[in-house]
N, C-alpha and C positions, 0 to 999 in steps of 0.2 A: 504494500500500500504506500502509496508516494502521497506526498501533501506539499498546501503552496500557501505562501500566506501575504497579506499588502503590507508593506514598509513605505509609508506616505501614496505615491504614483508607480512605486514598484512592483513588480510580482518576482517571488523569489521563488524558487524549486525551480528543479522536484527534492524536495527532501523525503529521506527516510522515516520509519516510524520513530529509530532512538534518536536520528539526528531531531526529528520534530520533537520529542520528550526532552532533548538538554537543551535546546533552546525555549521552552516553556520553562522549565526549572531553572533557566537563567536568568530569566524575566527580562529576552528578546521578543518573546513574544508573548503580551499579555492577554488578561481576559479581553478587554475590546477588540484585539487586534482580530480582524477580519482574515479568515485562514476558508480554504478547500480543499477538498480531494475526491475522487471519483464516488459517484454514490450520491454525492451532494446537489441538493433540484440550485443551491445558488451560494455565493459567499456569506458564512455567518460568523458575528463570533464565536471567538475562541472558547468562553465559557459555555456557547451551548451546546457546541461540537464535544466537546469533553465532557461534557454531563448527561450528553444520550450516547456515551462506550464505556464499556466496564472498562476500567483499570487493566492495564496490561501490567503483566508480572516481573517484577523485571529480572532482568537477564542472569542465571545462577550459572556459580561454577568457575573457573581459574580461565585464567586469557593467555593466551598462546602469544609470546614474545614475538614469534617470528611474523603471523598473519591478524592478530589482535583478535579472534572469535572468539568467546566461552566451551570448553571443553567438562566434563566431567571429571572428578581428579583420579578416576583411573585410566583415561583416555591420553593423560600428560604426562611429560617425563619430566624433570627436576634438574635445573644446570646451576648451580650456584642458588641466586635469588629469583632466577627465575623458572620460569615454564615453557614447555613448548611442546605442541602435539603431536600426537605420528605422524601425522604428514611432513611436518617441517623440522620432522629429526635428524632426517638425514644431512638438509641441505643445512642446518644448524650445526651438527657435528661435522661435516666440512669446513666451515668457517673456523670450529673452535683448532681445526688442524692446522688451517693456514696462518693461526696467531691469534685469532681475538679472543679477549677473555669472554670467561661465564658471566651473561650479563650485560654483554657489549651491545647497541646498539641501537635503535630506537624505538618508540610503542608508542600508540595513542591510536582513536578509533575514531576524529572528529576528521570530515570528510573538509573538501577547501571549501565547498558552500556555508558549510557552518561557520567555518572560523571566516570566513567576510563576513558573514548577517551579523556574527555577534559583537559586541565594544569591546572594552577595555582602557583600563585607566595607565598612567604613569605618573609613579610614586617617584620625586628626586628623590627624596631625603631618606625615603623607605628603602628603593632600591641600591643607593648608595651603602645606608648600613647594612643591608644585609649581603651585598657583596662584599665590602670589609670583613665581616664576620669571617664567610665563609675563606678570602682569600687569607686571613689572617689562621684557621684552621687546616687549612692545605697549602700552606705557602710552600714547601719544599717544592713538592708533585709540579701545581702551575707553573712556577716560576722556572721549575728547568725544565717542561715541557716549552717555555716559553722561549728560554734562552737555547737550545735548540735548534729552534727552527729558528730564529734572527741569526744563528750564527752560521746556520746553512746556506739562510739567504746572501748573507753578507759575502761568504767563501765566493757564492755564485757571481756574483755583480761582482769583484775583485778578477775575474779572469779575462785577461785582455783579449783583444782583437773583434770587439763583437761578441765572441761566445759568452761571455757573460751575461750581458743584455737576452741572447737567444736562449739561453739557460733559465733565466729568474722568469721568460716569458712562458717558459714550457713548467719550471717547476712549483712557481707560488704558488698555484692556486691552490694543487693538494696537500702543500706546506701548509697553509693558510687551514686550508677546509679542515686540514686535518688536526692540527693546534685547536683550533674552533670546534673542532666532536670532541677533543678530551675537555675540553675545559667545560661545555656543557653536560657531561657525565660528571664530571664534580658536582655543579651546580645541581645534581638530580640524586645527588647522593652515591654516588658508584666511587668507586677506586678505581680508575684505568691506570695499567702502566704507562712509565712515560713512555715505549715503544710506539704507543696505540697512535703519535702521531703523524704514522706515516700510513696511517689506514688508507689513506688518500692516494695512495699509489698502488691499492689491492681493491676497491672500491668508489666506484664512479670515476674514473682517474679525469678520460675526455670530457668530463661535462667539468669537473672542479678545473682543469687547466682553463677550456673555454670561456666560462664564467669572469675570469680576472683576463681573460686579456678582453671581453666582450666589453667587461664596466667598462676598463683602463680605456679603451677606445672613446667609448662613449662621454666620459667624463673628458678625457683628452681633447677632443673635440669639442667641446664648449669654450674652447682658448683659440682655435683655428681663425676667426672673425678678427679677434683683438689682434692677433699678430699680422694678421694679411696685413689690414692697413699701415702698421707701424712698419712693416716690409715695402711697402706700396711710397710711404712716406718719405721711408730712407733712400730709397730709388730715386722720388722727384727731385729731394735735396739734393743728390749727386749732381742728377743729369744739370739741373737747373745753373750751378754753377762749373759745367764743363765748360769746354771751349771748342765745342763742336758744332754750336749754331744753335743751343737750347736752351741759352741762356736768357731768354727773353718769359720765358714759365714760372708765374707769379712766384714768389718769394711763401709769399701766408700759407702756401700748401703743405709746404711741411709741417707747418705744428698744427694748422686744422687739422691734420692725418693724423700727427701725432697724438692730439688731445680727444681725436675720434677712437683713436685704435686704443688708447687708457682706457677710456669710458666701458670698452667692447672687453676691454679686458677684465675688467671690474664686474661687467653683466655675466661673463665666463665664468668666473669665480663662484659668485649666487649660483649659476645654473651647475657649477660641480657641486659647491657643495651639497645643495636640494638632492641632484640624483647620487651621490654619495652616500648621502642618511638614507635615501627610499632603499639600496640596493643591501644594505647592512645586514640582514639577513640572508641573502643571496648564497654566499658559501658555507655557511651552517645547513640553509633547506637541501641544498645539495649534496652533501655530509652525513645530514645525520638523516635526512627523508629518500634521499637518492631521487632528487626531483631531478627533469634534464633545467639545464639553464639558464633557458628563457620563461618555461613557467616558473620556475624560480625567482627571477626579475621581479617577473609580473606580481606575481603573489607576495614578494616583500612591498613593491612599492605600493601596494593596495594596502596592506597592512600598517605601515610606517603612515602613510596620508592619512588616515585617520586622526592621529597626533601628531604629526610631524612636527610640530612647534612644541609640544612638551615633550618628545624625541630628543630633539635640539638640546633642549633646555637640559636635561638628563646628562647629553654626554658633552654638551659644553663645559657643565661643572665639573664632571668629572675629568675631563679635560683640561679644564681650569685648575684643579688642585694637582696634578700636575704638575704643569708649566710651572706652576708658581712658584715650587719647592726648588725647579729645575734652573727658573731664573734669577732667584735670591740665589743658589748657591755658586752660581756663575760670576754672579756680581762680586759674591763676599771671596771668589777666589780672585779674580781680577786687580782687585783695588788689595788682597793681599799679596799678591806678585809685585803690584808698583811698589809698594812698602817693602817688598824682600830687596827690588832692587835701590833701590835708595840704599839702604843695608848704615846708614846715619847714624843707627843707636841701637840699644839692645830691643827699646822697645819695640821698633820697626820689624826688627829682626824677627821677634817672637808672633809680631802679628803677621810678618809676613809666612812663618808656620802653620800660625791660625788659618788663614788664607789659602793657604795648600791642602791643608787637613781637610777646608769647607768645599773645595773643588773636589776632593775625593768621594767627599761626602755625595757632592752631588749626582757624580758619575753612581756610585752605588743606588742614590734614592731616583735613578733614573732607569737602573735594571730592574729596581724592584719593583715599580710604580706602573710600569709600561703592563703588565698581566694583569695590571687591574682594572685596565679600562677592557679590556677582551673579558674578563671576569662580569661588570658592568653590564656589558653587552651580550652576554649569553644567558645572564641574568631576565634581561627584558627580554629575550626571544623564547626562554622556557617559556616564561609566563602567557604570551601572545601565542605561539605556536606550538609548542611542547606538545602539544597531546594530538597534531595532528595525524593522520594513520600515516605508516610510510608508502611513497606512493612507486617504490617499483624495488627491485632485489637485485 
């Protein structure tokens, strides 16, 4: 039985019977809300459709990790914390052969129509502490899953000739995606080894490479405008005072160019960072839901617009404390160096110590700080996505 219900001017299904049950116990859709499904002579509401069907039972019995259905608990076999049914024992015992732990991987039984119809809020202050919490409880695990993969990336972009560039284009994404599954298996309570973050190179590999160089493209291109002109600019400036007969092309063209091609470069910026934040789920859905990735895209940026301004707001601060640690200790190491070099008196001296000591500092509160904003952010994507079904193997 499929059902559909009004959202203002909209009509939303087909939904299910439990996707139409979690979203009535969401209270997405309430008693007034005007709902249908076959059987029906016209739209009514919700209270009266639910008052002439008995109560559906709901669903008993343990959930199969690998496909999300209810099983009976002699139907299921037992892998750690989790469950999984005969059917999906085998291709689960393959998995657990090629490396993943008991446990690995992802569950939820809410289809993508659901998770659009339904809201959700964004807590700064809430989500903030409670990723503190948690990163301050698994900080070994994060932090050298984290340092890791930065220093893998880093290896990659250091190898001359180009390759390094063709390297970081082929390897981030599953670097990335794969960083981004262990760290939302924290956030859900699991242990993964820190190994689990190359899952990205055993699992969805072409859709997690695609995905980063599909943004990077896309975001990249929001700057192509602002620089044309400022190229275009620097052209007329040449030619204008060559001495080949084109010197007669007004002079103000350069900086109208210039101050056009600023302007375009500035509107680049808004439009990176806008599809930056929509796309921020992106290689998590890919990851942990093994979505391809362009519905991916799509369903984060759908998701993220929702809030996207208390989005913002979330990882700017988080963002923000940060920086800020990163740019006071820069500062306090700087104006300690000038004073080391002076080297005038002991005081100088000592503070130019201090000063070295506070640049170290900073370098360290800038290893440790960087898994928090990924912490942060997988933080807000349990909560929004988490429980969606996975949508391929």
């Amino acid at each position: 039985m499929t059902w559909y219900y009004a959202d203002g001017s909209k009509q939303v299904g087909p939904l299910t019977e439990v996707e139409f049950d979690n979203l009535v116990q969401s209270g997405v859709i309430r008693d007034d809300t005007l709902v249908w499904r076959e059987g029906l002579p016209q739209w009514q509401p919700c209270r009266q459709v639910r008052a002439a069907q008995p109560a559906a039972a709901p669903p008993v019995g343990l959930v199969c990790r690998e496909c999300g259905k209810f099983f009976l608990p002699d139907e299921v076999v037992q892998f750690g914390a989790v469950w999984v049914c005969g059917g999906c024992k085998p291709v689960y015992v393959q998995k657990l052969r090629e490396g993943a732990s008991p446990g690995a991987g992802s569950f939820g039984t809410a289809s993508i129509e659901s998770v659009l119809a339904r809201d959700y809020d964004v807590e700064i202050g809430g989500t903030i502490s409670k990723a503190r919490k948690l990163y301050k409880s698994r900080f070994g695990s994060i932090l050298g899953a984290t340092l890791l993969i930065l220093l893998i990336e880093t290896a990659c972009g250091s190898i001359p000739f180009g390759i390094g560039v063709v390297a970081q284009m082929i390897l981030s994404g599953p670097l990335m995606g794969g960083l981004l599954f262990v760290v939302v298996r924290h956030v859900r309570g699991e242990a993964p080894p820190v190994g689990d973050v190359f899952s990205g190179f055993k699992k969805n590999f072409a859709n997690l490479m695609l995905t980063k160089i599909v943004t990077s493209l896309l975001v990249g291109l929001c700057f192509v405008p602002g620089i044309i002109l400022l190229v275009i600019g620097f052209i007329t400036a040449a030619v204008s005072h060559s001495r080949d007969g084109f010197s007669s092309l007004p002079d103000f063209q350069f900086p109208a160019l210039a101050i056009a091609g600023v302007v375009l470069l500035g509107l680049g910026l808004l439009g990176a960072l806008y599809l930056g934040l929509c796309w921020m789920f992106t290689l998590p859905l890919v990851a942990d839901k093994c979505m391809p990735f362009w519905p991916a895209m799509e369903l984060s940026r759908k998701v993220v617009s929702k809030h996207w301004w208390a989005t913002f707001g979330l990882m700017f601060v988080t963002w923000l404390l940060v920086v800020v640690g990163i740019v006071v200790c820069i500062i306090a190491f700087i104006i300690g160096m000038q004073l080391w070099s002076t080297f005038g008196s002991t005081g100088h001296w000592l503070l130019g110590i201090l000063g070295v000591l506070t640049g170290i500092a900073g370098v360290l509160y800038t290893i440790f700080a960087v898994p928090f904003l990924y912490v942060v952010q997988m933080s807000l994507y349990e909560k929004t996505l988490g429980d969606l079904a996975p949508q391929g193997r």
